[in-house]
N, C-alpha and C positions, 0 to 999 in steps of 0.2 A: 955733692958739689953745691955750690954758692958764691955770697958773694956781697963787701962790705957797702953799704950806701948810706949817706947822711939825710936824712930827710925833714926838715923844718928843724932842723939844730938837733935834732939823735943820731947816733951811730948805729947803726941796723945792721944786722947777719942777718939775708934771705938767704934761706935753703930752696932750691930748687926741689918741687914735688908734686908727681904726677902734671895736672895741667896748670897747677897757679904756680902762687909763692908762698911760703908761711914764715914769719919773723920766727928765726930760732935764738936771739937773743940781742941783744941791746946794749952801750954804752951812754952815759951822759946824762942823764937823769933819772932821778928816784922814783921807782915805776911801782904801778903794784904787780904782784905777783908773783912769782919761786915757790919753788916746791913739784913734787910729782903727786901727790894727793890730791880727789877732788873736793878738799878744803885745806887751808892752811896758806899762809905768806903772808903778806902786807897790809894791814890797813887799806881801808876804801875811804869813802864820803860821810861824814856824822853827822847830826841830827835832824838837818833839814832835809838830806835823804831818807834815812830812816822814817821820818814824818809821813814824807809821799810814798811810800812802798810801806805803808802799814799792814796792809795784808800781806807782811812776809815774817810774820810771826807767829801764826796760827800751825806751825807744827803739821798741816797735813798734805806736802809733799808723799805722793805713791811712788821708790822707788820699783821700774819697772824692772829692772835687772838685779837682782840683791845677788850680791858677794862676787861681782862680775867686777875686772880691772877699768880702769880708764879707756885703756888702749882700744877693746871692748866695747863700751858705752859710746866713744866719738864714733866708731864705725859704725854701730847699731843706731844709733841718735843720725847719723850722718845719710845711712837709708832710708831714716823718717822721714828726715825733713827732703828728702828727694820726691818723696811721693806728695809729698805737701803737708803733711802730720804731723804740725806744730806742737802739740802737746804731747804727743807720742816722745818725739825726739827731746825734748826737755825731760821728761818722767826716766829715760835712759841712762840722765844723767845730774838725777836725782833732784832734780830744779823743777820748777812752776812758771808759768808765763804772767808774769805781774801787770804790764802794761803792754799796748802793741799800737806806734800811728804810724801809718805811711800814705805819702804822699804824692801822688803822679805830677809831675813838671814838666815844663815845655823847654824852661830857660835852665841851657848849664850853665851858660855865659856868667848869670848873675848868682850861682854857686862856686866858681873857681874862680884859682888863682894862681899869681906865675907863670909861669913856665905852661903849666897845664890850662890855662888862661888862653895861652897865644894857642896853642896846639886846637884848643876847640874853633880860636876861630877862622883858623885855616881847614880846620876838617869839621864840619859842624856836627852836634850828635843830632841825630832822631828824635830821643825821649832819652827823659830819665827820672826816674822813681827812686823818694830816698825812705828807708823805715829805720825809724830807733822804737828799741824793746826793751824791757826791762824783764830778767827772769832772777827767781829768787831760790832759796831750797825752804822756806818756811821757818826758819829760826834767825833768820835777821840779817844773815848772808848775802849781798845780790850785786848782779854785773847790770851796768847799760849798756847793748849793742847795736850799732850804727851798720846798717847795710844801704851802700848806692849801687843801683845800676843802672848804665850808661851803655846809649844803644846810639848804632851807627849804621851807617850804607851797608859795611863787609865786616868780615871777623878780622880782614887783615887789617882795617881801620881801628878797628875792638881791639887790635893785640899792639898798636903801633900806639895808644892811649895807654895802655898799659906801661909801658916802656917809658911813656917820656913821664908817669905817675908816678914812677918808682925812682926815678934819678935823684941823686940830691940838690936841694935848692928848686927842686917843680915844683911847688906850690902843689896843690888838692881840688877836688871836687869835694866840699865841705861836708859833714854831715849835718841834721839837722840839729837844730839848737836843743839841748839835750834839758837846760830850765826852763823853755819856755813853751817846749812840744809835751815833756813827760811831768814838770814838777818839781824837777829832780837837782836843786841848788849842787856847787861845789865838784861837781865832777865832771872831767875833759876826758876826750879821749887819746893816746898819749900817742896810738897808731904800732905800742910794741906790739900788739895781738892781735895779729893782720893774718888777713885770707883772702886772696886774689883768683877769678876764675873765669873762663869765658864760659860765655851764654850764649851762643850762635853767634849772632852780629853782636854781641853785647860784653861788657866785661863788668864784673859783678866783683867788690870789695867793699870787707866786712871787717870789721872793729870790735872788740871788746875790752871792758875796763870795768875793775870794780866800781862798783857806789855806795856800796857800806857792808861793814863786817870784813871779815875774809874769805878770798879767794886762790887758790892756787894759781900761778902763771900758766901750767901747764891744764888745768881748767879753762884757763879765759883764750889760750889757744884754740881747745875742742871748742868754745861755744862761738868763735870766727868762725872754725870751721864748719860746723854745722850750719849756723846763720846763712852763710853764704848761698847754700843750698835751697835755704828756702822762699817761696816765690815774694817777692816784693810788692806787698799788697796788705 
């Protein structure tokens, strides 16, 4: 089950799963990603990506699970990073952790907009911690992933931000500036490779997109999901 939503001008299929959402596909604009491999699809980011992730060419990615599927690897990478085994859970899925900044904030106010704008400030959040990461597989390959979480009074305030985040035309809790935090020119995050989940009082969504080389869509899905997972810090 699911369900179509327009979001900053894309057409989005959420599929309903387990406790968030996961984008199962997209209209509207030229995305990276497709494919069911975890390499292959689209073009990323060129040379001034590639520039700042130069150590993603040195070839020595450990895959930790050799000849295991995908399907496999996100649920094994996805137990990783539950325990907090940042590199465990990338090595699953045959990637490297290239870059990692996060940042604890006080103000959402002055990260949103829209819609999700007003919402905060009829329901104010807590806290909120944003981290962008960059993982690569060591041959020139790599994604940048945006994870926010936003923390509140209750979970039913956490789940009711939710709601009004995923409607079309809400506006976002931004990620961080993905040039000016990592290096990393020419790449946005487009929001098709979304992973949504709550955190006790908190609701925690996670981004990914390539930034150079290729990647699989169904790659940049498992690396939301797993991102999500991991503690914000």
């Amino acid at each position: 089950m699911g369900r179509w939503i327009t979001k900053d001008g894309k057409r989005i299929y959420i599929r309903d799963k387990g406790t968030g959402v996961v984008v199962a596909g997209a209209i509207g604009l030229a995305v990276a990603g497709g494919g069911a491999g975890v390499l292959g699809g689209a073009a990323g980011g060129g040379g001034a990506a590639s520039e700042a992730l130069a150590g993603n060419t040195a070839g020595d990615v450990v895959d930790s699970l050799p000849g295991r599927s995908l399907k496999t690897r996100r649920a094994e990478a996805r137990e990783s990073a539950k325990r907090g085994k940042a590199d465990e859970a990338w090595s699953r899925l045959k990637l490297k952790e290239l870059k990692r900044v996060a940042r604890p904030e006080g103000d959402c106010l002055a990260a949103a907009t829209d819609r999700v704008r007003d919402f905060l400030v009829k329901t104010p959040c807590t806290s909120l911690d944003r981290m962008l990461l960059a993982v690569g597989d060591g041959h020139g390959n790599a994604a940048v992933i945006s994870v926010v979480r936003v923390g509140f009074r209750s979970a039913k305030q956490a789940a009711a931000f939710e709601e009004v985040e995923a409607v079309h035309g809400s506006g976002d809790v931004r990620p961080l500036e993905i040039a000016a935090v990592l290096g990393v020119a020419g790449v946005r995050m487009t929001g098709l490779h979304y992973r949504s989940r709550p955190d006790g009082r908190a609701m925690v969504v996670a981004e990914a997109d390539t930034a150079t080389g290729h990647l699989g869509g169904d790659t940049l899905d498992a690396l939301a999901d797993v991102a999500a997972h991991l503690p914000v810090r």
